[in-house]
GUKE-473301 format. One line per field, with one value per residue: residue number from 1; residue in one letter; x negated, y, z negated of N, C-alpha, C in turn. Coordinates in nm, 2 decimals. Example, Ala and Ser with C-alpha at 12.3 -4.5 7.8 and 13.67 -1.06 7.14 Angstrom:
i	c(1, 2)
aa	c(A, S)
n.x	c(-1.32, -1.28)
n.y	c(-0.57, -0.22)
n.z	c(-0.78, -0.71)
ca.x	c(-1.23, -1.37)
ca.y	c(-0.45, -0.11)
ca.z	c(-0.78, -0.71)
c.x	c(-1.32, -1.29)
c.y	c(-0.33, 0.00)
c.z	c(-0.78, -0.79)
//
This chain:
i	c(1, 2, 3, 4, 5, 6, 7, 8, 9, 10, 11, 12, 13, 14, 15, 16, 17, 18, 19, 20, 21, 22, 23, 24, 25, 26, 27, 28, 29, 30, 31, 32, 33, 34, 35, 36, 37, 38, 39, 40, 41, 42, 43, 44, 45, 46, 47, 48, 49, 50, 51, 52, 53, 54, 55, 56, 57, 58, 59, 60, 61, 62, 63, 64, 65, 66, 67, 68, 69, 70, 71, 72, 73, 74, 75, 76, 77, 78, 79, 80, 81, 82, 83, 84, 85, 86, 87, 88)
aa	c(X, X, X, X, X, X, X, X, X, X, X, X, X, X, X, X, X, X, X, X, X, X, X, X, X, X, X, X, X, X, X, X, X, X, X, X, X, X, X, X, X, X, X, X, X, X, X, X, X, X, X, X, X, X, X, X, X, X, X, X, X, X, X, X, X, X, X, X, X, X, X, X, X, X, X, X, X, X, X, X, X, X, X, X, X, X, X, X)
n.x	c(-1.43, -1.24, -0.97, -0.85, -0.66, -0.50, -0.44, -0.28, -0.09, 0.00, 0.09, 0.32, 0.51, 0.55, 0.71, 0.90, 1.01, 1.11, 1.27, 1.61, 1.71, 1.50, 1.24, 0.89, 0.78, 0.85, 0.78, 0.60, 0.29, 0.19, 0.44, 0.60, 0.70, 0.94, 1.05, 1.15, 1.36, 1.30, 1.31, 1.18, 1.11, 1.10, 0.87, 0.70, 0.70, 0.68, 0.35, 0.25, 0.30, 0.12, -0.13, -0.16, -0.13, -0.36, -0.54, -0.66, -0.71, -0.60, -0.63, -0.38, -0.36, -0.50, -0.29, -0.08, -0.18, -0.11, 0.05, 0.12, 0.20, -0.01, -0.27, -0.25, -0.31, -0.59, -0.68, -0.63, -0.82, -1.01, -1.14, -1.13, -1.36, -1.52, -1.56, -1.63, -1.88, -1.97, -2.00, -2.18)
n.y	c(-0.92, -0.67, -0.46, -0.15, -0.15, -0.41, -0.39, -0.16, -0.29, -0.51, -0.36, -0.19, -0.42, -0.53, -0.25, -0.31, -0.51, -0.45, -0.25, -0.23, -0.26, -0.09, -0.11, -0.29, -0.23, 0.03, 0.21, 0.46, 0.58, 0.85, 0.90, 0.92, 0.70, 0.72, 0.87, 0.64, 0.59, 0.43, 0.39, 0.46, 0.18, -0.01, 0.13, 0.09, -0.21, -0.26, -0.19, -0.35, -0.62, -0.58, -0.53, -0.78, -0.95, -0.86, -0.90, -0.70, -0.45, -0.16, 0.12, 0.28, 0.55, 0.65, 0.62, 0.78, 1.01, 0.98, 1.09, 1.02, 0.68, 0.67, 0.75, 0.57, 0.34, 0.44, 0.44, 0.15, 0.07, 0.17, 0.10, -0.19, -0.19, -0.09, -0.32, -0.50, -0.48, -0.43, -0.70, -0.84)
n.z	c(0.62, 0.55, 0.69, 0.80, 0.91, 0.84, 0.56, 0.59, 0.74, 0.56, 0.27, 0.49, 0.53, 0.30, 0.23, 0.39, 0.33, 0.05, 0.10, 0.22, 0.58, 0.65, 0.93, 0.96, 1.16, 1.20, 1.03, 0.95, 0.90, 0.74, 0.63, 0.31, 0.03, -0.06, 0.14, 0.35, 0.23, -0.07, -0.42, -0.74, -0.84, -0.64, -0.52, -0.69, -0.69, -0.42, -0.42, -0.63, -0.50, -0.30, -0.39, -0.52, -0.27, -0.14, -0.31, -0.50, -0.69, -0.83, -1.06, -1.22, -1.30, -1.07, -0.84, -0.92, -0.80, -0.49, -0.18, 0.07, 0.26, 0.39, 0.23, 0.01, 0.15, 0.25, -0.02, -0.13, 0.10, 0.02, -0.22, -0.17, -0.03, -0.23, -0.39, -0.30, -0.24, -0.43, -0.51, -0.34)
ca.x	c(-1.41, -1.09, -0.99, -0.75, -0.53, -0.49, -0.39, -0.17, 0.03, 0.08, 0.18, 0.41, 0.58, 0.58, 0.82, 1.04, 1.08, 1.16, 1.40, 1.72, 1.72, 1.37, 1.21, 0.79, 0.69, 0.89, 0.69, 0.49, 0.19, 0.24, 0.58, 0.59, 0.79, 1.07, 1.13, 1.24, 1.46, 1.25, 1.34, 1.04, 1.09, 1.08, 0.74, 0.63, 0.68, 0.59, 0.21, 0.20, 0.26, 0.06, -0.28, -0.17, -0.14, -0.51, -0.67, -0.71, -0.66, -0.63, -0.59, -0.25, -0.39, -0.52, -0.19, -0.05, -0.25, -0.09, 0.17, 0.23, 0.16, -0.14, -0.32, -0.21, -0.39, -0.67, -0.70, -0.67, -0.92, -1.17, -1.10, -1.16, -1.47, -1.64, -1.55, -1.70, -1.98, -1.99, -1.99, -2.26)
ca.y	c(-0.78, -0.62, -0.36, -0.08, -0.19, -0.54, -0.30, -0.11, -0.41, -0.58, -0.26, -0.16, -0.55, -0.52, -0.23, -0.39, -0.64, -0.40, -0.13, -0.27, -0.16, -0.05, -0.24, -0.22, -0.14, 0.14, 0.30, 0.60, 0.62, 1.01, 0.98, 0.84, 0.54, 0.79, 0.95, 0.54, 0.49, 0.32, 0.44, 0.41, 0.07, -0.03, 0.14, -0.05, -0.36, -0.24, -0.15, -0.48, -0.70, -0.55, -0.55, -0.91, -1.04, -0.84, -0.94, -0.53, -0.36, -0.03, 0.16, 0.29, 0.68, 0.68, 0.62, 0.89, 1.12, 0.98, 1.16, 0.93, 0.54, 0.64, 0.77, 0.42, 0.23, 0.45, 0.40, 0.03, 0.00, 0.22, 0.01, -0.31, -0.21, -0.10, -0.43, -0.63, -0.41, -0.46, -0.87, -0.89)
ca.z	c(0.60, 0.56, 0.76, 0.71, 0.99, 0.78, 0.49, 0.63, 0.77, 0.42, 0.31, 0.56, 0.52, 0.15, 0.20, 0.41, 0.22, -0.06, 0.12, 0.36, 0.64, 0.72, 0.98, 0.96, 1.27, 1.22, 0.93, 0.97, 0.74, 0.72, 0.52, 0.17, 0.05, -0.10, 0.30, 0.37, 0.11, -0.15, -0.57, -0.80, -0.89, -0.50, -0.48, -0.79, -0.64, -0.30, -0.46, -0.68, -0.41, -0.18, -0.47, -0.52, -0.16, -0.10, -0.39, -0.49, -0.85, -0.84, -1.18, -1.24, -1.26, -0.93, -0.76, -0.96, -0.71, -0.34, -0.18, 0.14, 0.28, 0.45, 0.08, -0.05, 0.26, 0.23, -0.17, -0.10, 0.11, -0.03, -0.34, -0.14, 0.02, -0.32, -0.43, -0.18, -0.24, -0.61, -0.51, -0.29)
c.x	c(-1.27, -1.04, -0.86, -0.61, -0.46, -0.43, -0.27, -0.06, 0.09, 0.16, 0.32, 0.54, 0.63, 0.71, 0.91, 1.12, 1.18, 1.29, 1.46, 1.74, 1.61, 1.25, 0.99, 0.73, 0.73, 0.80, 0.58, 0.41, 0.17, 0.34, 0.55, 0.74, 0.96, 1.15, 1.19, 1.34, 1.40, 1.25, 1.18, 1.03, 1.05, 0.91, 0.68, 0.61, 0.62, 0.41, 0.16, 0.20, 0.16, -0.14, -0.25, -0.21, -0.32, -0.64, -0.72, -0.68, -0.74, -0.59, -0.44, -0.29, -0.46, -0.40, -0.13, -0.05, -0.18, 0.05, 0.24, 0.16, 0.04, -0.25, -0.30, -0.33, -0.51, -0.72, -0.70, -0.80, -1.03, -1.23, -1.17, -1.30, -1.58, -1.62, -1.65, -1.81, -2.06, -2.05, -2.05, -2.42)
c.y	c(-0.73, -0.50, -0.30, -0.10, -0.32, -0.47, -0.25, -0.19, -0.48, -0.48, -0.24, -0.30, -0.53, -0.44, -0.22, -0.49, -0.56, -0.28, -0.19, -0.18, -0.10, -0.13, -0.19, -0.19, 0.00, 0.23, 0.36, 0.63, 0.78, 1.02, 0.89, 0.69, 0.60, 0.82, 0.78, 0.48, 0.50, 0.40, 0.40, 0.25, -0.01, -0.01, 0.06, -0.16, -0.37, -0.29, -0.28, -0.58, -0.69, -0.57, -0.68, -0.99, -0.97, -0.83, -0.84, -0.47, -0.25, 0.07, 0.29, 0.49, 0.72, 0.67, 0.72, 1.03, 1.12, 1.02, 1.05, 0.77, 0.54, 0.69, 0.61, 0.33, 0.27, 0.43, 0.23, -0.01, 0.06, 0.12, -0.13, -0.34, -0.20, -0.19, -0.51, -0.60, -0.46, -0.66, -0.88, -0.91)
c.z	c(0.62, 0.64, 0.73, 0.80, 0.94, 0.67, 0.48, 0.67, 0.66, 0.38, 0.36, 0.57, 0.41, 0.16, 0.29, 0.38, 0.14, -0.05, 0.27, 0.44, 0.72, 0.79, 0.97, 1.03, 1.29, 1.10, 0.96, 0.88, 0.67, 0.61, 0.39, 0.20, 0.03, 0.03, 0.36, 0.27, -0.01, -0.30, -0.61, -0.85, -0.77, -0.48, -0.58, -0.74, -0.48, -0.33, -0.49, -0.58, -0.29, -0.26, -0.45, -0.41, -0.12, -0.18, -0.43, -0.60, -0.82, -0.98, -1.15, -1.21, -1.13, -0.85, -0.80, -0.84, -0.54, -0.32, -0.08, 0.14, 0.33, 0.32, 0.01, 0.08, 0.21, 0.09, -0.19, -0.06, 0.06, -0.17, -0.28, -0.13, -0.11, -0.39, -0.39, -0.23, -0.35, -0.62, -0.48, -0.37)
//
């Protein structure tokens, strides 16, 4: 079972990977990816690696809708869980 603290941690790694400078325990799920830096190409790749590493497709019009990191976690995992759901 995935949990949103497991989420949140890819996440929050992904964009440190992707913006110098920003360390991830320092990331605040409150602020978006814009308030650390990160251009729209940054969040792009933030997002895709972050579905990729948790195994998570989320359709491209739903992200449209989040403002910060913690809308992204929660859209993840809500995503995950009615996956799982869908699997059993």
């Amino acid at each position: 079972m995935m949990t949103r603290e497991h989420i949140l941690s890819v996440v929050t790694k992904h964009l440190a990977n992707a913006v110098d400078g920003v360390e991830a325990a320092a990331i605040e799920g409150a602020k978006s990816m814009k308030d650390y830096g990160a251009n729209s190409l940054d969040i792009v790749e933030v997002v895709s690696s972050a579905m990729r590493e948790l195994k998570i497709k989320v359709p491209r019009s739903e992200m449209n809708k989040l403002t910060n990191i913690d809308g992204l976690v929660d859209l993840l995992y809500a995503t995950a869980h009615k996956d799982q759901a869908a699997s059993v």
